[in-house]
C-alpha positions as CSV (number, residue, x, y, z in Angstrom):
1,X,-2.9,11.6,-27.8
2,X,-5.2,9.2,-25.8
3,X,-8.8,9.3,-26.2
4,X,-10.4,12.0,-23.9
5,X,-13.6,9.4,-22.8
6,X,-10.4,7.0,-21.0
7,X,-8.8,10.0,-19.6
8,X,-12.4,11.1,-18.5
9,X,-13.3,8.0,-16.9
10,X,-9.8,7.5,-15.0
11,X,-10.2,10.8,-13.6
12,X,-13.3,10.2,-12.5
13,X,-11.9,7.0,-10.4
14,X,-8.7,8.8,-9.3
15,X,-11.4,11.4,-8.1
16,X,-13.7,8.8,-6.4
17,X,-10.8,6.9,-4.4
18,X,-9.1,9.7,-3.2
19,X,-12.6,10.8,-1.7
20,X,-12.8,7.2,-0.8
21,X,-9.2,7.2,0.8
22,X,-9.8,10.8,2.8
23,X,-13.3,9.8,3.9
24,X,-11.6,6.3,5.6
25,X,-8.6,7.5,7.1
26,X,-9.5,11.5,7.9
27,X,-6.0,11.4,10.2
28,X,-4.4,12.3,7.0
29,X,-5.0,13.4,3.3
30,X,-3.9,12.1,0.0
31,X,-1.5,13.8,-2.2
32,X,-1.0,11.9,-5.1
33,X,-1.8,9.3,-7.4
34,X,0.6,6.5,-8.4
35,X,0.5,4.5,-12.1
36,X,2.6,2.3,-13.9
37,X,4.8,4.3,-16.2
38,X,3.1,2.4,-19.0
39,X,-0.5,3.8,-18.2
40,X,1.6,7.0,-17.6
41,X,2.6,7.1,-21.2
42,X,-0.5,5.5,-22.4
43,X,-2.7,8.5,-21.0
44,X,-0.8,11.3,-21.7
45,X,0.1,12.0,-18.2
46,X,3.6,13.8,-17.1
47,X,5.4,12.8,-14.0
48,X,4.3,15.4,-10.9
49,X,1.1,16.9,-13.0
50,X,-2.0,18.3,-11.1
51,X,-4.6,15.8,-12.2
52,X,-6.7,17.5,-9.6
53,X,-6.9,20.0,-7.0
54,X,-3.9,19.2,-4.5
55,X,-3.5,15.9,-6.3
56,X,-0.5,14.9,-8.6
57,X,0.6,11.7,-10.8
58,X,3.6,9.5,-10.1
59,X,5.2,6.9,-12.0
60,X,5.4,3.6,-9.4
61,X,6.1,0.1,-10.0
62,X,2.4,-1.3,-9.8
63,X,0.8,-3.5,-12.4
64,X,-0.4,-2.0,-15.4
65,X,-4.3,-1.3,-14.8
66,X,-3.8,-0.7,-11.4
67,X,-3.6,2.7,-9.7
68,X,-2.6,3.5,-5.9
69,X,-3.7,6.3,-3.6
70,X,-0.4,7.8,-2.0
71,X,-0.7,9.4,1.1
72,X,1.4,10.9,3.9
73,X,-0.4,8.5,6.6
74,X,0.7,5.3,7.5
75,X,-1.9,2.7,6.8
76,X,-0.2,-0.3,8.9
77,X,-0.5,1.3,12.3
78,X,-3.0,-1.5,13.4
79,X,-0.5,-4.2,12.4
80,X,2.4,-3.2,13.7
81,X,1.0,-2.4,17.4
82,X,-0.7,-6.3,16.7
83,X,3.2,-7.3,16.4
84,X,4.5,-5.2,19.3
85,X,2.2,-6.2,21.3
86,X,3.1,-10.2,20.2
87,X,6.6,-10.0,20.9
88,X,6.3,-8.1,24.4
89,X,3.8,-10.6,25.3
90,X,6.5,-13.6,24.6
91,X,9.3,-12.0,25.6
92,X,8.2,-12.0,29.0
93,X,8.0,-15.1,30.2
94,X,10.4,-17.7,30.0
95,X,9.7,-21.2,28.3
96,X,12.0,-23.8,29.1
97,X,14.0,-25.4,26.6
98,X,13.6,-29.4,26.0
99,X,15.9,-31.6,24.0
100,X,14.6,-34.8,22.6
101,X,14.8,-37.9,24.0
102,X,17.4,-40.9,21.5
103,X,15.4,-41.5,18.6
104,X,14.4,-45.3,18.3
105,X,16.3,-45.0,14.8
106,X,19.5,-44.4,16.3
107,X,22.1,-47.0,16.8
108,X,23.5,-47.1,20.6
Protein backbone atom coordinates (compact mmCIF):
# COMPACT_ATOMS: atom_id res chain seq x y z
CA UNK A 1 0.00 0.00 0.00
CA UNK A 2 1.49 3.47 -0.68
CA UNK A 3 1.74 5.96 2.04
CA UNK A 4 -1.51 7.99 2.30
CA UNK A 5 0.57 11.63 2.76
CA UNK A 6 1.88 10.86 -1.31
CA UNK A 7 -1.48 9.83 -2.33
CA UNK A 8 -2.73 13.00 -0.41
CA UNK A 9 -0.41 15.30 -1.95
CA UNK A 10 -0.91 13.92 -5.67
CA UNK A 11 -4.53 14.39 -5.31
CA UNK A 12 -4.20 17.58 -4.24
CA UNK A 13 -2.20 18.45 -7.62
CA UNK A 14 -4.46 16.32 -9.90
CA UNK A 15 -7.13 18.53 -8.10
CA UNK A 16 -5.30 21.84 -8.63
CA UNK A 17 -4.49 21.25 -12.54
CA UNK A 18 -7.69 20.14 -13.50
CA UNK A 19 -9.06 23.43 -11.88
CA UNK A 20 -6.09 24.96 -13.65
CA UNK A 21 -6.92 23.21 -17.00
CA UNK A 22 -10.98 24.07 -16.84
CA UNK A 23 -10.34 27.65 -15.69
CA UNK A 24 -7.87 28.12 -19.07
CA UNK A 25 -9.75 26.55 -21.66
CA UNK A 26 -13.61 26.78 -20.34
CA UNK A 27 -14.61 25.61 -24.19
CA UNK A 28 -14.34 22.19 -22.74
CA UNK A 29 -13.83 20.15 -19.42
CA UNK A 30 -11.35 17.59 -18.27
CA UNK A 31 -12.20 14.05 -17.70
CA UNK A 32 -9.28 12.32 -16.70
CA UNK A 33 -5.98 12.09 -15.45
CA UNK A 34 -3.15 10.31 -17.25
CA UNK A 35 0.14 8.57 -15.33
CA UNK A 36 2.73 6.28 -16.23
CA UNK A 37 1.73 2.79 -15.38
CA UNK A 38 4.59 2.77 -12.99
CA UNK A 39 3.22 5.74 -10.70
CA UNK A 40 -0.11 3.82 -11.40
CA UNK A 41 1.18 0.78 -9.58
CA UNK A 42 3.29 2.79 -7.23
CA UNK A 43 0.12 4.65 -5.73
CA UNK A 44 -2.26 2.18 -5.63
CA UNK A 45 -4.30 3.45 -8.34
CA UNK A 46 -6.58 1.10 -10.82
CA UNK A 47 -7.02 1.85 -14.42
CA UNK A 48 -10.52 3.99 -14.94
CA UNK A 49 -10.96 4.77 -10.99
CA UNK A 50 -12.80 8.02 -9.82
CA UNK A 51 -9.97 9.87 -8.19
CA UNK A 52 -12.44 12.69 -8.04
CA UNK A 53 -15.69 13.88 -8.91
CA UNK A 54 -16.12 13.30 -12.76
CA UNK A 55 -12.36 12.56 -12.95
CA UNK A 56 -10.75 9.11 -13.62
CA UNK A 57 -7.02 7.63 -13.88
CA UNK A 58 -5.38 6.29 -17.07
CA UNK A 59 -2.39 4.48 -17.58
CA UNK A 60 -0.42 6.62 -20.64
CA UNK A 61 3.05 6.47 -21.81
CA UNK A 62 4.47 9.69 -20.03
CA UNK A 63 7.53 9.86 -17.95
CA UNK A 64 7.44 8.62 -14.67
CA UNK A 65 6.73 11.82 -12.28
CA UNK A 66 4.91 13.30 -14.75
CA UNK A 67 1.10 13.54 -14.92
CA UNK A 68 -1.22 14.83 -17.89
CA UNK A 69 -4.63 16.48 -17.85
CA UNK A 70 -6.80 14.66 -20.59
CA UNK A 71 -9.55 16.46 -21.98
CA UNK A 72 -12.09 16.19 -24.74
CA UNK A 73 -10.83 19.68 -26.27
CA UNK A 74 -8.33 20.15 -28.70
CA UNK A 75 -5.57 22.25 -27.33
CA UNK A 76 -3.69 22.94 -30.88
CA UNK A 77 -6.46 24.91 -32.53
CA UNK A 78 -4.21 28.04 -32.59
CA UNK A 79 -1.47 26.15 -34.42
CA UNK A 80 -3.09 24.45 -36.87
CA UNK A 81 -5.16 27.61 -38.26
CA UNK A 82 -1.22 29.36 -37.96
CA UNK A 83 -0.40 26.40 -40.57
CA UNK A 84 -3.55 26.70 -42.71
CA UNK A 85 -3.28 29.92 -42.94
CA UNK A 86 0.79 29.43 -44.09
CA UNK A 87 0.10 27.12 -46.73
CA UNK A 88 -2.94 29.06 -48.38
CA UNK A 89 -0.89 32.12 -48.15
CA UNK A 90 1.97 30.20 -50.43
CA UNK A 91 -0.04 28.42 -52.38
CA UNK A 92 -1.33 31.33 -54.04
CA UNK A 93 1.10 32.84 -55.81
CA UNK A 94 3.43 31.44 -58.02
CA UNK A 95 7.32 31.68 -57.57
CA UNK A 96 9.30 31.04 -60.49
CA UNK A 97 11.57 28.36 -60.56
CA UNK A 98 15.58 29.15 -61.30
CA UNK A 99 18.24 26.65 -62.12
CA UNK A 100 21.83 27.54 -61.35
CA UNK A 101 24.11 28.87 -63.49
CA UNK A 102 27.64 26.02 -64.41
CA UNK A 103 29.48 25.94 -61.32
CA UNK A 104 33.08 27.31 -61.77
CA UNK A 105 34.16 23.69 -60.45
CA UNK A 106 32.82 22.02 -63.31
CA UNK A 107 34.89 20.86 -66.26
CA UNK A 108 33.41 22.14 -69.80
Amino acid sequence: MADTGKIAKNLERFAQAVAAHDRENPTHTAHGIGLAHFDMERLGFDEGEEILPGITIHADSGVTGNFRVLCDGEHDEELSEAEEEAVEAIASRSVPAISPGSSPFEAH
